[in-house]
Backbone as CSV, one residue per row, in Angstrom:
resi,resn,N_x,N_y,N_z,CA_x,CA_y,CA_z,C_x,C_y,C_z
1,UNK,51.343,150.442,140.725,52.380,149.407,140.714,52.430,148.717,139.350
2,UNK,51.433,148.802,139.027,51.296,147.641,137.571,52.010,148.737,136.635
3,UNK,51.392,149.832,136.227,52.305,151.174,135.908,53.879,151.073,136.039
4,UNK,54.414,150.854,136.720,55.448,150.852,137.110,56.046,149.594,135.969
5,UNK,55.660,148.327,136.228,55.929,147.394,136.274,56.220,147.208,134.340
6,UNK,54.888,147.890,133.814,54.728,147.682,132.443,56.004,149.192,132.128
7,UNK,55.939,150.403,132.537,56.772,151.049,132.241,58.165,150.361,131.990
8,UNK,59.052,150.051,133.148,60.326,149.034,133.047,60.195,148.121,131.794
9,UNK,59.438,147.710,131.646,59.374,146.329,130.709,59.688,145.329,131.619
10,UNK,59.383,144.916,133.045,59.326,143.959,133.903,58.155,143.377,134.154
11,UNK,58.142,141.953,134.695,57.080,140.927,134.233,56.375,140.665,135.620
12,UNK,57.347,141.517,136.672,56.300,141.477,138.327,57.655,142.686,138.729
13,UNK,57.083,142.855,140.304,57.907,144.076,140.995,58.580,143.313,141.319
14,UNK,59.936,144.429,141.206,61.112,143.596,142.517,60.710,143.734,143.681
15,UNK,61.564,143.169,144.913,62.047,142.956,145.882,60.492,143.022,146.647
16,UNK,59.424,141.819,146.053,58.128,141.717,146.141,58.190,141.192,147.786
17,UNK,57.454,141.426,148.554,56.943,140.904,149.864,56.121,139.523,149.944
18,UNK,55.512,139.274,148.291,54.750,137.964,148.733,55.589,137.166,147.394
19,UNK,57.184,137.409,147.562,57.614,136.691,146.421,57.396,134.998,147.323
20,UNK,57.511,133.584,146.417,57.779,132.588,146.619,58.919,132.284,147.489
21,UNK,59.027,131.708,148.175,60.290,131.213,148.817,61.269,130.568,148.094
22,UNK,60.985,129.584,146.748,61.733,129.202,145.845,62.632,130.131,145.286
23,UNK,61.688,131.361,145.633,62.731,132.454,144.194,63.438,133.533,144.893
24,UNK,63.277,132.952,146.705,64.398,134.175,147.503,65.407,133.976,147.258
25,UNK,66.182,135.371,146.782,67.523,135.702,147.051,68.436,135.134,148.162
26,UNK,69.291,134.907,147.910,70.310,134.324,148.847,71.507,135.591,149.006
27,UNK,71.441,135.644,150.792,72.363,136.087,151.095,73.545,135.811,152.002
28,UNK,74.547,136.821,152.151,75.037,136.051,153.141,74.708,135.805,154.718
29,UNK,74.080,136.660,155.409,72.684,136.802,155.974,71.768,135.545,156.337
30,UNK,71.010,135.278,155.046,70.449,134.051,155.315,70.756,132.969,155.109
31,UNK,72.019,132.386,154.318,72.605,131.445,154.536,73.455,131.002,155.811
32,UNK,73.998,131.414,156.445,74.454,131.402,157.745,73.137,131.434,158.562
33,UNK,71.859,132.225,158.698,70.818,131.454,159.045,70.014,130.390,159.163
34,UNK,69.882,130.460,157.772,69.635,128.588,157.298,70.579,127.553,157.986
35,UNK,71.798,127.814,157.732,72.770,126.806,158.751,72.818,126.628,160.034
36,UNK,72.087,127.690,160.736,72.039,128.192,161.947,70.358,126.872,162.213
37,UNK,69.715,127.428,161.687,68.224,126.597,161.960,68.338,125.229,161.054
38,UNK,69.501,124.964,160.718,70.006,123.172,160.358,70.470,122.714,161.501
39,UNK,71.144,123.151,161.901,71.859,122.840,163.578,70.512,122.677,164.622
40,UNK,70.230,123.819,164.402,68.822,123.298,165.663,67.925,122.417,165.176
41,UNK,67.534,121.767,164.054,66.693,120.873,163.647,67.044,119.556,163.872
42,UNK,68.573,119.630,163.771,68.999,118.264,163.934,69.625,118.012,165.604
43,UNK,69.581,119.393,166.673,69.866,118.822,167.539,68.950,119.173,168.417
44,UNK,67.706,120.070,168.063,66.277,119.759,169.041,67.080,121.020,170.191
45,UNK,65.881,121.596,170.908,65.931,122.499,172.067,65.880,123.761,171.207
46,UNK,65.849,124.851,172.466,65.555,126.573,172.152,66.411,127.126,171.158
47,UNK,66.310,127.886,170.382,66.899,128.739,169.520,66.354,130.122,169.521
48,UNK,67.666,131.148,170.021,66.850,132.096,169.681,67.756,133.288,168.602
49,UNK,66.256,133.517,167.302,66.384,134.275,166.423,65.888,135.927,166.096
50,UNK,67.337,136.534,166.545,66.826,137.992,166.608,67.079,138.825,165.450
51,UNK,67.473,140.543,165.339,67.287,140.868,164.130,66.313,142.031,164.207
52,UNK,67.004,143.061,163.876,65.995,144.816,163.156,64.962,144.439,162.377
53,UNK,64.158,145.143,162.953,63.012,144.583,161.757,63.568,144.806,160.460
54,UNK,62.679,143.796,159.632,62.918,144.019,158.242,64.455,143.201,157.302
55,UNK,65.374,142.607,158.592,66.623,142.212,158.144,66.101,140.738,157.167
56,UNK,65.057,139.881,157.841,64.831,138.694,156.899,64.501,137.772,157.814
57,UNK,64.221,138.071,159.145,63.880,136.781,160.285,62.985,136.144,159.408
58,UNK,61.931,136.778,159.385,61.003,135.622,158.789,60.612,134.936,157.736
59,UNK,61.583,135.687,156.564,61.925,134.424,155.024,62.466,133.541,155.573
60,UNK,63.403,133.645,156.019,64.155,132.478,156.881,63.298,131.751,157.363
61,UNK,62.888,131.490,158.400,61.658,130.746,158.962,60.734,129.950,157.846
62,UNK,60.301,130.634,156.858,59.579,130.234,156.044,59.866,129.546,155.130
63,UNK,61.288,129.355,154.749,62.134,128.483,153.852,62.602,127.717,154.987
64,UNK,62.620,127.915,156.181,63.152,126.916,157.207,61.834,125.479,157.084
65,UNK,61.113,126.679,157.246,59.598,125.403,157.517,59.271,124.475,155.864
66,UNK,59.465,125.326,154.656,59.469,124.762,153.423,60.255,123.849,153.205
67,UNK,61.105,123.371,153.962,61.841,122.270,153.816,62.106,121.066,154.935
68,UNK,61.382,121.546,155.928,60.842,120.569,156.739,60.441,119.201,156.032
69,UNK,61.157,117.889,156.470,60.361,116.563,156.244,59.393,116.759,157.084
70,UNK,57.690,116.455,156.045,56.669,116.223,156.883,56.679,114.956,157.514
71,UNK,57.302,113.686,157.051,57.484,112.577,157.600,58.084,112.535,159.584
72,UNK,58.959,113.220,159.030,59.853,113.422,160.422,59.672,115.056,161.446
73,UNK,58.830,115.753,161.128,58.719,117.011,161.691,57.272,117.679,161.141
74,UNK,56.653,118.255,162.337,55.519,119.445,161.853,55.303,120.409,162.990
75,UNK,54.957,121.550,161.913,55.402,122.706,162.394,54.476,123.310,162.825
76,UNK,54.323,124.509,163.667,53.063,125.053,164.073,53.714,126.635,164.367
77,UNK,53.733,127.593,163.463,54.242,129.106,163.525,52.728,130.335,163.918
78,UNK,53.216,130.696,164.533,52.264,131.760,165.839,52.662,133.046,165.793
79,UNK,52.454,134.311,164.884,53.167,135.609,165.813,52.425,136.457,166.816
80,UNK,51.623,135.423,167.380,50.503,135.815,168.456,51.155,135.855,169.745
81,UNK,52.550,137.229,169.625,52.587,136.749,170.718,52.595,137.902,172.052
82,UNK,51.614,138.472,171.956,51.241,139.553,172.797,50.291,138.914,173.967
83,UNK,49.970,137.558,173.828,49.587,137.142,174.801,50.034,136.789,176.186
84,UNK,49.514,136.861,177.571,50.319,136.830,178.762,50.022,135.117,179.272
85,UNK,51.110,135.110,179.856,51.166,133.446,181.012,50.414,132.047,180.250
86,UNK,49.295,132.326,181.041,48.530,130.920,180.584,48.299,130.896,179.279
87,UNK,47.687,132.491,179.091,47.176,132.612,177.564,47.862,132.135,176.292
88,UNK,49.221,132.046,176.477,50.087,131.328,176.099,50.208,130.544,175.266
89,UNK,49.794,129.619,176.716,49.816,127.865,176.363,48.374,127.527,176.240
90,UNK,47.403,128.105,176.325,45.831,127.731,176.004,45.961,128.286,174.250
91,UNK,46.641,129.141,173.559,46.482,129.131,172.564,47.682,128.376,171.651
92,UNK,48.647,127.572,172.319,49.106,126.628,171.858,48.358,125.337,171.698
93,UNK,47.967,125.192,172.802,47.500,124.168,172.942,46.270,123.913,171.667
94,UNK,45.301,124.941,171.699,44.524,125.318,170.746,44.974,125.033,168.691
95,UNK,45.951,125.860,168.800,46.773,125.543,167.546,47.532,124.082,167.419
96,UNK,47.530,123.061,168.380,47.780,121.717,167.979,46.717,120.377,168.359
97,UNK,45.438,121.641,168.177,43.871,120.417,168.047,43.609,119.838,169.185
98,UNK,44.267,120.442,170.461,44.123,119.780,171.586,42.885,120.103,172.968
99,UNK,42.526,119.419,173.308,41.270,120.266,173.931,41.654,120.602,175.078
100,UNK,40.450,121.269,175.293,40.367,123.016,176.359,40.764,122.358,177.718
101,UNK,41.278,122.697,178.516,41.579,122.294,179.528,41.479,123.820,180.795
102,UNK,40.791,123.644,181.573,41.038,124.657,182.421,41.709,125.245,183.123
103,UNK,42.375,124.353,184.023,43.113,123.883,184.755,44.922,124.090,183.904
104,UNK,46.000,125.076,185.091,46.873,125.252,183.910,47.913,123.928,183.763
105,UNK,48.025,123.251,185.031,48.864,121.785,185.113,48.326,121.009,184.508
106,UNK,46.905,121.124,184.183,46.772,120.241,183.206,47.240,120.487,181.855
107,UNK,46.860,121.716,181.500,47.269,122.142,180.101,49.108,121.626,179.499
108,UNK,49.733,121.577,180.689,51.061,121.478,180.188,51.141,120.049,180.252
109,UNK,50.816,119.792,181.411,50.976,117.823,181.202,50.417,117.539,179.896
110,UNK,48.891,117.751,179.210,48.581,117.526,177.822,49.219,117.942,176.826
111,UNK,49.890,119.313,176.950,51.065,119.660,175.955,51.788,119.235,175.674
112,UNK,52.862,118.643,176.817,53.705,117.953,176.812,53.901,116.459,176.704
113,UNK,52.328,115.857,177.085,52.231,114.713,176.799,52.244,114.562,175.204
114,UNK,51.406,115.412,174.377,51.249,114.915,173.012,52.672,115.137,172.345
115,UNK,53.396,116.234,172.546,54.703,116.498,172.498,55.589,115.169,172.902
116,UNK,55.539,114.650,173.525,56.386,113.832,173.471,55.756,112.270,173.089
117,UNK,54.440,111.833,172.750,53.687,111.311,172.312,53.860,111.206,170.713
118,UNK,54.089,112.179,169.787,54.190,112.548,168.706,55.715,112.293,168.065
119,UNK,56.989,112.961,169.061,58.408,112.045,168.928,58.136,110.644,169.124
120,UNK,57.820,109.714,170.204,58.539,108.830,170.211,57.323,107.805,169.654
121,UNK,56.651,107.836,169.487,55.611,106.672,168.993,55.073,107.188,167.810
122,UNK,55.216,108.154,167.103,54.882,108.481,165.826,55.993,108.888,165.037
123,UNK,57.511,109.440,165.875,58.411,109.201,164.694,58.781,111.138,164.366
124,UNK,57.418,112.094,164.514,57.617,113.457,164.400,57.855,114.362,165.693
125,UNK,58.618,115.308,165.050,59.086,116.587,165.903,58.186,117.526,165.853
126,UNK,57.986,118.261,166.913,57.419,119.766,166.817,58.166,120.619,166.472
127,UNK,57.804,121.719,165.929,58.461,122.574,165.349,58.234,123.345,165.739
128,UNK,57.768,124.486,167.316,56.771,125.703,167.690,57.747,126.966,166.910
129,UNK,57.508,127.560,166.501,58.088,128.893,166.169,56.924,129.836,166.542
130,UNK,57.435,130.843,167.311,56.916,131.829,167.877,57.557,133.323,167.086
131,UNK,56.991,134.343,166.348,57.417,134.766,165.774,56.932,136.488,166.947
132,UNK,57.966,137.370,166.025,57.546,138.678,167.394,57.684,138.771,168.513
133,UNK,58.195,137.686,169.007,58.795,137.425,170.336,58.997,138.359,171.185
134,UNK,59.888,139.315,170.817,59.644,140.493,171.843,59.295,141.032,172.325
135,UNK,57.371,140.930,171.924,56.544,140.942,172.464,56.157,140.841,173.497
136,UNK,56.635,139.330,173.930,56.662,138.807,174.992,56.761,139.097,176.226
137,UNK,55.502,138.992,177.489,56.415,139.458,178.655,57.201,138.425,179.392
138,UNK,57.724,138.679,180.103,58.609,137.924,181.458,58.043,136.590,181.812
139,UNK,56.496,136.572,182.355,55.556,135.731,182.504,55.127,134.702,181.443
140,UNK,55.121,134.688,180.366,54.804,134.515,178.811,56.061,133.342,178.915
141,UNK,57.721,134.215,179.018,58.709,133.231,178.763,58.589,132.391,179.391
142,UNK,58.405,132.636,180.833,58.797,131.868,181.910,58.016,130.642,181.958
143,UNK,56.747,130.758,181.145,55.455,129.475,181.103,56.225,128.507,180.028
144,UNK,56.628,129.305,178.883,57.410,128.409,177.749,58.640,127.642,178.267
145,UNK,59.562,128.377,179.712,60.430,127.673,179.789,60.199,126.631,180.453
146,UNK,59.303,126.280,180.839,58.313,125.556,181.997,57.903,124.425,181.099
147,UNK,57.265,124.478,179.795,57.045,124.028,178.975,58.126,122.934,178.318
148,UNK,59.112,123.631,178.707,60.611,122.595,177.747,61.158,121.818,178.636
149,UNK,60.660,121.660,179.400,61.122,121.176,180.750,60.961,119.413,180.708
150,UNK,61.258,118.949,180.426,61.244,117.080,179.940,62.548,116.448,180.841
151,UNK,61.242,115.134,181.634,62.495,113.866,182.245,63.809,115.456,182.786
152,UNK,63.498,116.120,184.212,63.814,116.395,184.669,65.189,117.359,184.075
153,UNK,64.789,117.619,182.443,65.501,119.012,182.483,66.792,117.973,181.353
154,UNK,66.620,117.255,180.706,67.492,115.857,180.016,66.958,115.982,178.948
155,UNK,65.850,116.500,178.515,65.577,115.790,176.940,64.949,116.855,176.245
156,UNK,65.394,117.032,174.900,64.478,117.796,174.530,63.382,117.124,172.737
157,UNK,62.802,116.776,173.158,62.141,116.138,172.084,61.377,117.424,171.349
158,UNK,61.221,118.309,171.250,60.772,119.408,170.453,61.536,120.807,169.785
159,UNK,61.189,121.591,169.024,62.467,122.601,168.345,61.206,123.683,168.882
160,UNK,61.941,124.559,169.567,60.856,126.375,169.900,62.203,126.928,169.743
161,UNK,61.325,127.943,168.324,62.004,129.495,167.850,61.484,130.563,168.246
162,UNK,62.398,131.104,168.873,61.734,132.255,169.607,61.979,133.361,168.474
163,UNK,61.578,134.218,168.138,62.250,135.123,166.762,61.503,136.152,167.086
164,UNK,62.488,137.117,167.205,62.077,138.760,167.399,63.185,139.922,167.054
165,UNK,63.073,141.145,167.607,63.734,142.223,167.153,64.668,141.989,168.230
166,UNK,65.518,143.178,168.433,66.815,142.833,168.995,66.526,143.077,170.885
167,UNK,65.150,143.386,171.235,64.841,143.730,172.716,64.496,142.159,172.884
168,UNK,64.584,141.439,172.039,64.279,140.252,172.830,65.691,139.480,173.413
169,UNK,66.598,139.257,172.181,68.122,139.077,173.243,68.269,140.130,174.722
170,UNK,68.221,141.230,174.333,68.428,142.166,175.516,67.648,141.124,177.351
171,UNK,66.457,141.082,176.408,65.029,140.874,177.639,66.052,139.312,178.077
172,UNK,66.278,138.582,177.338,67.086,137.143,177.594,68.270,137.020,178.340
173,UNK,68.708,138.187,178.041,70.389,138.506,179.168,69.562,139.101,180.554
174,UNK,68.562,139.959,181.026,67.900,140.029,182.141,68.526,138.991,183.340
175,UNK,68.532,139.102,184.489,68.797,138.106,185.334,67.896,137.454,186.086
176,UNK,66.611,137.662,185.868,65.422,137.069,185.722,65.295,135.982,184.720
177,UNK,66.116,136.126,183.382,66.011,135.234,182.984,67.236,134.014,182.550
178,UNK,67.812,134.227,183.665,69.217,133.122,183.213,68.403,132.278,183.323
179,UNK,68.058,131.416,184.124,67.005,130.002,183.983,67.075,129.592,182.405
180,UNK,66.246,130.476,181.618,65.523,130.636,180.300,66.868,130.241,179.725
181,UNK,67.840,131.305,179.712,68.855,132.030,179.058,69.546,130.767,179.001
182,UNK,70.325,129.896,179.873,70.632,128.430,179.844,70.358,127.490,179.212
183,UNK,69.062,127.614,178.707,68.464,126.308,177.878,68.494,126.530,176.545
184,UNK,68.961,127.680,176.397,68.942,128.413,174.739,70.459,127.788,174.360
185,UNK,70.174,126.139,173.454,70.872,125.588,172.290,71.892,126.669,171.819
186,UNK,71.008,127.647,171.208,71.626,128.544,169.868,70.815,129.799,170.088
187,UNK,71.832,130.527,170.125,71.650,132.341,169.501,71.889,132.787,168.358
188,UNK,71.502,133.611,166.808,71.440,133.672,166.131,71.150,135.256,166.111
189,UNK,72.069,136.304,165.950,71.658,137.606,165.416,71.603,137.788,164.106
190,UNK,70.640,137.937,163.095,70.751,138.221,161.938,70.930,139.568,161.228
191,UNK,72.140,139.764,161.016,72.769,141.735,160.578,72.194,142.020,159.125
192,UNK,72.335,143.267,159.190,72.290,143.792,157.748,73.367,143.272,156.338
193,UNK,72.526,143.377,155.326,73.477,143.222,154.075,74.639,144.064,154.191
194,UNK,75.933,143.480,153.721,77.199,144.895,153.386,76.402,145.714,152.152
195,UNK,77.638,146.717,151.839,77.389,147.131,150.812,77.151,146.498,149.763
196,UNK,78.366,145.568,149.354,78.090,144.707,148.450,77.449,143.972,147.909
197,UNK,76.674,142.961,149.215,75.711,142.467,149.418,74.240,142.960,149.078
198,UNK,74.062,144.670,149.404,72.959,145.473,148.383,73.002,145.381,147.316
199,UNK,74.068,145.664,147.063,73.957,145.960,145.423,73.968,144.757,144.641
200,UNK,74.177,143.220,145.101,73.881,142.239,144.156,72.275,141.707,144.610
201,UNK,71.971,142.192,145.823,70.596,142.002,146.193,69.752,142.765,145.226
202,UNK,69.982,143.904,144.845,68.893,144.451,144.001,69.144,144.210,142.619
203,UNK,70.412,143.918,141.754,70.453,143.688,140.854,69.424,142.023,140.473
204,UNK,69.866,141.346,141.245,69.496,139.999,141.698,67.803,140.105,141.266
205,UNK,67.444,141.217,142.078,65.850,140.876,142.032,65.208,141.554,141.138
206,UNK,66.412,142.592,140.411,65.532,143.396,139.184,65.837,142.195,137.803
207,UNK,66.601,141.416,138.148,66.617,140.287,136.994,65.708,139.339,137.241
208,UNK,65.054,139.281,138.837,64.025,138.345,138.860,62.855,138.693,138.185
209,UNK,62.888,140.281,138.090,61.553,140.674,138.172,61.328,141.186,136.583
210,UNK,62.548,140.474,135.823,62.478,140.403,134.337,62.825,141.402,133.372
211,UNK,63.510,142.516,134.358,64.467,144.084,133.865,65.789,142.974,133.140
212,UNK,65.512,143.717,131.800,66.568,143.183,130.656,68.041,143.959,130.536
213,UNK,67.780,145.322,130.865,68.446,146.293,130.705,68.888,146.918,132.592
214,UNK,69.925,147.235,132.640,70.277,147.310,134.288,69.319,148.940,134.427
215,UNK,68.792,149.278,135.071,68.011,150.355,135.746,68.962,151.297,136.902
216,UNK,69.524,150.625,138.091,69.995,151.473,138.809,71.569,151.060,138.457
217,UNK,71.661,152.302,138.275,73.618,152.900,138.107,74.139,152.282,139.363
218,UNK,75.421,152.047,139.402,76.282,152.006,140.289,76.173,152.742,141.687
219,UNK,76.586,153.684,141.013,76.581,154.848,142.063,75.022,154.908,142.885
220,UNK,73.640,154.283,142.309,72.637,154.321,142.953,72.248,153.119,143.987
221,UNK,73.077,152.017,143.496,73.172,150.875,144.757,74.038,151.120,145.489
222,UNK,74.981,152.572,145.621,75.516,152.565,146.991,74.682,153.185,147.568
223,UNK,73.614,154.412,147.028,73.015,155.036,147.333,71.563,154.765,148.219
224,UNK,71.641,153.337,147.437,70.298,152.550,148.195,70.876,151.754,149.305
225,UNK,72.218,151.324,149.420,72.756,151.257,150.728,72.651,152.007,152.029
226,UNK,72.766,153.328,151.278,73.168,154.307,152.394,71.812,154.550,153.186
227,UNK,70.828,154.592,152.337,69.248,155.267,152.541,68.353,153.714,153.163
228,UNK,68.913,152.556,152.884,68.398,151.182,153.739,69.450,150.962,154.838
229,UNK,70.556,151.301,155.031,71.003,150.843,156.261,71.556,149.161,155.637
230,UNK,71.363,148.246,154.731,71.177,147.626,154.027,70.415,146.320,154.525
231,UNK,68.924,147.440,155.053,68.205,146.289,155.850,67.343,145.719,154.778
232,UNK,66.841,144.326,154.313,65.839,144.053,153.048,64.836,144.401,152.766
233,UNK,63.856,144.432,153.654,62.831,145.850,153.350,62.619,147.047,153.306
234,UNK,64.041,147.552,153.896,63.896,149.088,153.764,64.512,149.583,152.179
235,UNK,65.619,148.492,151.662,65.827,148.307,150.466,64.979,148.574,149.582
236,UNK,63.451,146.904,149.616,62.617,147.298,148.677,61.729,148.556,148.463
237,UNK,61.394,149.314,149.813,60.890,150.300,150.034,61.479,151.381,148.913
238,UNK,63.124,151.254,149.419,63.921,152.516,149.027,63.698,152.162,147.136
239,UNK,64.124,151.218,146.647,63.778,150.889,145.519,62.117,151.088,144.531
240,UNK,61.298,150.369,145.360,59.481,151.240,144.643,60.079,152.615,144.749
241,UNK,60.067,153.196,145.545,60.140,154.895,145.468,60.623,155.598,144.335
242,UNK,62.230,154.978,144.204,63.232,155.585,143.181,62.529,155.156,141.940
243,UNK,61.492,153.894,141.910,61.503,153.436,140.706,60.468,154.419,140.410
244,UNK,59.486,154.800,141.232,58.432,155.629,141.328,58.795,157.186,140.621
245,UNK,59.467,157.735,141.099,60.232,158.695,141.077,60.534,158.984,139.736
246,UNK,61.104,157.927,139.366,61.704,158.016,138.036,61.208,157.592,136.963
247,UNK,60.261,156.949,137.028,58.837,157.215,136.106,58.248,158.146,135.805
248,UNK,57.908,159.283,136.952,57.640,160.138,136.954,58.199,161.442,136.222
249,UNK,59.556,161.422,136.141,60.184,162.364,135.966,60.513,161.794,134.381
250,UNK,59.728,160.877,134.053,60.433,159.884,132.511,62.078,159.431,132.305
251,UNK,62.273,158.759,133.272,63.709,157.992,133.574,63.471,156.458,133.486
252,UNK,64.381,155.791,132.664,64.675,154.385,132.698,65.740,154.340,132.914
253,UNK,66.503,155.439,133.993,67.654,154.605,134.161,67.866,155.542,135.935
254,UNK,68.099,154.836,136.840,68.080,155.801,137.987,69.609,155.758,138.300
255,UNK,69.779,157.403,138.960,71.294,157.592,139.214,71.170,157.950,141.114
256,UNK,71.937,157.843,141.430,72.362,157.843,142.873,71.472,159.577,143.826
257,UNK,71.729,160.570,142.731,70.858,161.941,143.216,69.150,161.603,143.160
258,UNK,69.241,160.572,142.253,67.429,160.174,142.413,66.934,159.600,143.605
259,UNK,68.188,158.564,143.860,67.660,157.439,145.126,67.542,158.516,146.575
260,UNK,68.428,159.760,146.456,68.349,160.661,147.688,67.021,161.423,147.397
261,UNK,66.883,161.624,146.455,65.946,162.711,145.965,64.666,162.067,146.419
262,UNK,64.263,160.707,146.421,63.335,159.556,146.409,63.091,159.827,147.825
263,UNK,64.293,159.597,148.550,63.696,159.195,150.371,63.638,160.345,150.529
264,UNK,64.392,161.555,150.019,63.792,162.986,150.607,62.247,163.501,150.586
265,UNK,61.517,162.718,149.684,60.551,162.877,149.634,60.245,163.615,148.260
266,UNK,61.338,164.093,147.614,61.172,164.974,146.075,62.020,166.266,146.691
């Protein structure tokens, strides 16, 4: 990678996985997300955030939570969520310093007590984001919806993001789970980049990543369209490769037969 990096004359990799949140790309994608998780911040209750792997659920989230007032909100993000029923809420409970309780009515009365303990006499919101969601079984939801349950089904003093791949809307339309399905504020599918949208996404991040001179041709950001679906990690994927590729072959400049040539494997 460093190879790579000094070859280009670039000063880090593009379309990096542990880039900063300051220095994500904006799309149209995650701006309509971001607006999406402004709405639920300011009006409290379920949100649920789905999405192919790899589209951007969880930059989102993470610039959601980076801009959280700590004054007025704190957050507690989990993608633990292969756990069943109780297990649940004993490792919620766990992740907000609260002690062990055996007993599961107790566990939620203490949940919910500090939960609403924390709004109204201290001024902060919870923030639960549950990430992987789809994970989730039936039993799992049904404890969380149990959980949101305040002053008889009237209030919601806390924000839970449910965020997963697209079997978790599916699992939510179930008729097992209208109950659930009712209390969900906001739905949020997050789609792929257009075409267009690729190709200023990668230009975007080969200027982040300090390429002076443009690298992929035209014709190769449709090409990295075609071969990502124009999902964001399958992008950066498709991009190391070609860049790979074409190092190899002594290219500083990649054309559209490379980017095929790349996912074909050579």
């Amino acid at each position: 990678m460093i190879d790579i990096v000094a070859y280009y004359g670039m000063k880090r990799f593009p379309c990096d996985k542990h880039l900063k949140t300051a220095d994500a790309i904006e799309t149209g994608p995650s701006l309509e997300c971001a607006a999406r998780l402004a709405f639920i911040k300011q009006r409290g209750g379920v949100m649920l955030l789905t999405g192919d792997p790899g589209v951007g659920k969880t930059l989102a989230l993470r610039l959601f939570r980076d801009g959280l007032n700590d004054n007025l909100f704190f957050s507690m993000y989990t993608p633990l969520s292969t756990l069943r029923g109780a297990d649940l809420l004993r490792h919620i409970n766990v992740r907000l310093g609260l002690p062990n309780r055996a007993s599961k009515a107790v566990l939620y009365d203490q949940i919910q007590e500090f939960i609403l303990d924390s709004r109204e006499q201290r001024g902060r919101t919870l923030v639960l984001i549950i990430d992987e969601a789809h994970l989730l079984k039936i039993n799992a939801l049904q404890e969380l919806r149990l959980l949101t349950n305040f002053k008889m089904d009237s209030f919601d003093p806390f924000i839970l993001i449910l965020a997963g791949q697209l079997e978790l809307r599916r699992t939510m339309d179930l008729g097992v789970m209208e109950a659930f399905s009712q209390r969900l504020a906001l739905r949020y599918t997050m789609p792929p980049l257009s075409p267009s949208e690729t190709a200023d996404y990668v230009v975007q991040h080969m200027k982040l990543a300090g390429a002076v001179e443009p690298i992929f041709s035209n014709d190769s950001l449709k090409a990295l369209y075609e071969v990502s679906y124009g999902i964001p990690r399958r992008i950066g994927a498709a991009c190391e490769t070609a860049l790979t590729f074409a190092m190899l072959e002594d290219k500083k400049t990649i054309d559209a037969d490379l980017v095929l040539k790349a996912k074909a494997g050579g």
